[in-house]
C-alpha positions as CSV (number, residue, x, y, z in Angstrom):
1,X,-7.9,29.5,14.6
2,X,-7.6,25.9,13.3
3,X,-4.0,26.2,12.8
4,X,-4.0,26.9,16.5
5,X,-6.5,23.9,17.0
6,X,-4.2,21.3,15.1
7,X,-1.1,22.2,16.8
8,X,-2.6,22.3,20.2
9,X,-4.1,18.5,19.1
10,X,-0.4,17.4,18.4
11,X,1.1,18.9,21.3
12,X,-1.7,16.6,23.6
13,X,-0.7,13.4,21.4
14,X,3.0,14.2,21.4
15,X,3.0,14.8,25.8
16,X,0.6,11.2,26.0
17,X,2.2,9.3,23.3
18,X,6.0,10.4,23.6
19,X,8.1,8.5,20.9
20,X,5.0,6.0,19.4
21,X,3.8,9.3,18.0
22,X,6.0,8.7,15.1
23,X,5.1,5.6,14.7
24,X,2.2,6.0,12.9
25,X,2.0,7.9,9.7
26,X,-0.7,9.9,9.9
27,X,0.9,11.4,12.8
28,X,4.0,11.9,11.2
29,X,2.0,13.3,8.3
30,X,0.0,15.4,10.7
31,X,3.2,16.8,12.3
32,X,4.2,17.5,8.8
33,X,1.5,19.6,8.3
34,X,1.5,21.5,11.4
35,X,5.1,22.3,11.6
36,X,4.8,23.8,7.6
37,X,1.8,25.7,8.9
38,X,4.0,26.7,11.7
39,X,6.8,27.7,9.5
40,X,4.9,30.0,7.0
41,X,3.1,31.8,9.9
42,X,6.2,32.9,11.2
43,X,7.5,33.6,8.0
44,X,4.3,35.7,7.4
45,X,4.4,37.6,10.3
46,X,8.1,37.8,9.8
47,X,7.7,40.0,6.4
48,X,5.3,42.2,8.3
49,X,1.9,43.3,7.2
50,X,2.6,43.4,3.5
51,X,3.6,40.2,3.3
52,X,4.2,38.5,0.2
53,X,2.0,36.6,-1.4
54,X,4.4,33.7,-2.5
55,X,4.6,33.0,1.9
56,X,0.4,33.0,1.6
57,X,0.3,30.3,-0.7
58,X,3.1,28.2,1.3
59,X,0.5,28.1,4.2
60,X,-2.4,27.5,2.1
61,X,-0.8,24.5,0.4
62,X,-0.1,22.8,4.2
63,X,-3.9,23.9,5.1
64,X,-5.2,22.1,2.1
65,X,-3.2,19.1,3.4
66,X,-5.7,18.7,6.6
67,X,-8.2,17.5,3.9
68,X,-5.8,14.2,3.5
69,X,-6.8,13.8,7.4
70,X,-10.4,12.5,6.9
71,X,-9.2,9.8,4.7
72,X,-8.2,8.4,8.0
73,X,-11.3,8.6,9.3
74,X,-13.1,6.7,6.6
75,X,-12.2,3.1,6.1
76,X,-13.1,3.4,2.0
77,X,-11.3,6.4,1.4
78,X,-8.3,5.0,3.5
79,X,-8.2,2.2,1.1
80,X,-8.0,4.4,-1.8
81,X,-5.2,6.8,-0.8
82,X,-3.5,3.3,0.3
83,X,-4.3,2.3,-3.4
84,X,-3.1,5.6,-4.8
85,X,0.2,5.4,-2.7
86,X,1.3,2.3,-3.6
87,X,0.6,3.2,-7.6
88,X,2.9,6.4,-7.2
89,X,6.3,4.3,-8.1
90,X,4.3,3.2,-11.0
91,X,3.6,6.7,-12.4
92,X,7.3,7.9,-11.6
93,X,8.5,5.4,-13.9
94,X,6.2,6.1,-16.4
95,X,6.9,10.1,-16.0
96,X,10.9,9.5,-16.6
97,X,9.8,7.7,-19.5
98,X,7.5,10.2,-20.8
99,X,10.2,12.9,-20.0
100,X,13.0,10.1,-21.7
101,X,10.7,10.2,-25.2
102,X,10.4,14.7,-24.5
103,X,14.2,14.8,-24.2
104,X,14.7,12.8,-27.7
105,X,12.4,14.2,-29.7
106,X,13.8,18.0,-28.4
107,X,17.2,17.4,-29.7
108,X,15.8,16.0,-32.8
109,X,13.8,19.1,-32.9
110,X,16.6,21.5,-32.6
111,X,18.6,19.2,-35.3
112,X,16.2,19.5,-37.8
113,X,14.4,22.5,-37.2
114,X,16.7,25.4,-35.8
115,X,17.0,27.0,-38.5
116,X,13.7,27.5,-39.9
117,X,12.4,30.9,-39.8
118,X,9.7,32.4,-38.1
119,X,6.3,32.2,-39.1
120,X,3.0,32.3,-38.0
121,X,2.7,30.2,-34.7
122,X,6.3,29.5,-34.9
123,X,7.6,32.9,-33.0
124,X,9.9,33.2,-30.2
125,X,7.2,31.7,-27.7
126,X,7.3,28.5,-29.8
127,X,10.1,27.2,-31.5
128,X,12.7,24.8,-31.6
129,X,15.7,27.4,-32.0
130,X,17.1,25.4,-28.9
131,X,16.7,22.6,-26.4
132,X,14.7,24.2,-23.5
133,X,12.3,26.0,-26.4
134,X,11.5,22.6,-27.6
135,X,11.6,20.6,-24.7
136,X,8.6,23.3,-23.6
137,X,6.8,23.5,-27.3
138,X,6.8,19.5,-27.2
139,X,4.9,19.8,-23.7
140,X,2.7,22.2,-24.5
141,X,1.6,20.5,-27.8
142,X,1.4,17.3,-25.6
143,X,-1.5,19.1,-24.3
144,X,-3.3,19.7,-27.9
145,X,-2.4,23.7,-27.9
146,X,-2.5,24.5,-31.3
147,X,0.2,21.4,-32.2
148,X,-2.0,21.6,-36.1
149,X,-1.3,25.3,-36.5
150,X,2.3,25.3,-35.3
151,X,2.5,22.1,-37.6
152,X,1.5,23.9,-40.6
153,X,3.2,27.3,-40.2
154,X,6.2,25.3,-39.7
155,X,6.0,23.6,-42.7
156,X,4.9,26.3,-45.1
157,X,7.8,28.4,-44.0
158,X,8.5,32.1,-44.3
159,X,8.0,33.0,-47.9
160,X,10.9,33.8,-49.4
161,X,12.4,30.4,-48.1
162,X,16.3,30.4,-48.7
163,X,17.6,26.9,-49.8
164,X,21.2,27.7,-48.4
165,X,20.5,28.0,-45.0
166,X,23.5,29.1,-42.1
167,X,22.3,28.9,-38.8
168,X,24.0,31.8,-36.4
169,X,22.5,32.6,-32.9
170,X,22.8,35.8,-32.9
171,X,20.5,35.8,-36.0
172,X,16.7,35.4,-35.6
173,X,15.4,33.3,-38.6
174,X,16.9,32.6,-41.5
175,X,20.8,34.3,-42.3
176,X,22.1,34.5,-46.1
């Protein structure tokens, strides 16, 4: 129903307005929405009645970006999202950085820690046997998951613990 609504709405401001349609953002954020809403419709009626549930969440995701519309409305919240949008070059610097410091401390990871066995918390969900394994153990302690415990297992070691270590992938821990 609304999805019929909004594009009905856009195709009256697209006949009065012709070209100046675009020149406002909302619109062209509007038009945004409607044509993604557009899209996965078809696409769900497309796949028939079992359709999957990956096309579902497409249109749910451009539904939930109506709610952006009523910052229009209100002149506070409009100056907030304006706030918000021009911080968002901001945070993508200080992402890159954040996923700069990630990528060094992975490979020093994997340098210094490949060859340690498993043990404990340190198991093939969470090691740093190579660079994507780390990369994603480093983010997930980055959210305080068990970064102690990991810590500790890690540095304990797998009892025996064999001095001469040789590091071969197609061995899982340590290889004498």
């Amino acid at each position: 129903f609304f999805a019929a609504l909004f594009t009905i709405e856009m195709i009256m401001k697209l006949s009065a307005m012709h070209y100046l349609y675009f020149d406002d953002n909302w619109n062209r954020f509007d038009f945004l929405i409607v044509m993604g809403t557009l899209v996965g419709l078809t696409m769900k009626f497309a796949a028939g009645s079992g359709a999957n549930s990956q096309i579902t969440t497409v249109i749910r995701t451009f539904r939930i970006g109506r709610i952006f519309r009523l910052v229009n409305g209100a002149e506070s919240l409009n100056q907030l999202f304006n706030t918000l949008l021009l911080t968002i070059p901001g945070l993508v610097n200080i992402g890159m950085l954040l996923i700069l410091l990630f990528f060094i401390f992975s490979v020093m990871a994997v340098q210094l820690f490949a060859t340690v066995g498993f043990n404990g918390n340190y198991n093939q969900d969470a090691n740093f046997r190579n660079f994507g394994s780390a990369f994603m153990t480093l983010l997930r302690f980055s959210t305080g998951e068990n970064w102690n415990g990991f810590m500790h297992d890690l540095a304990n070691g797998p009892s025996p613990c064999n001095e001469e270590i040789v590091y071969r992938k197609e061995v899982c821990g340590f290889a004498h």
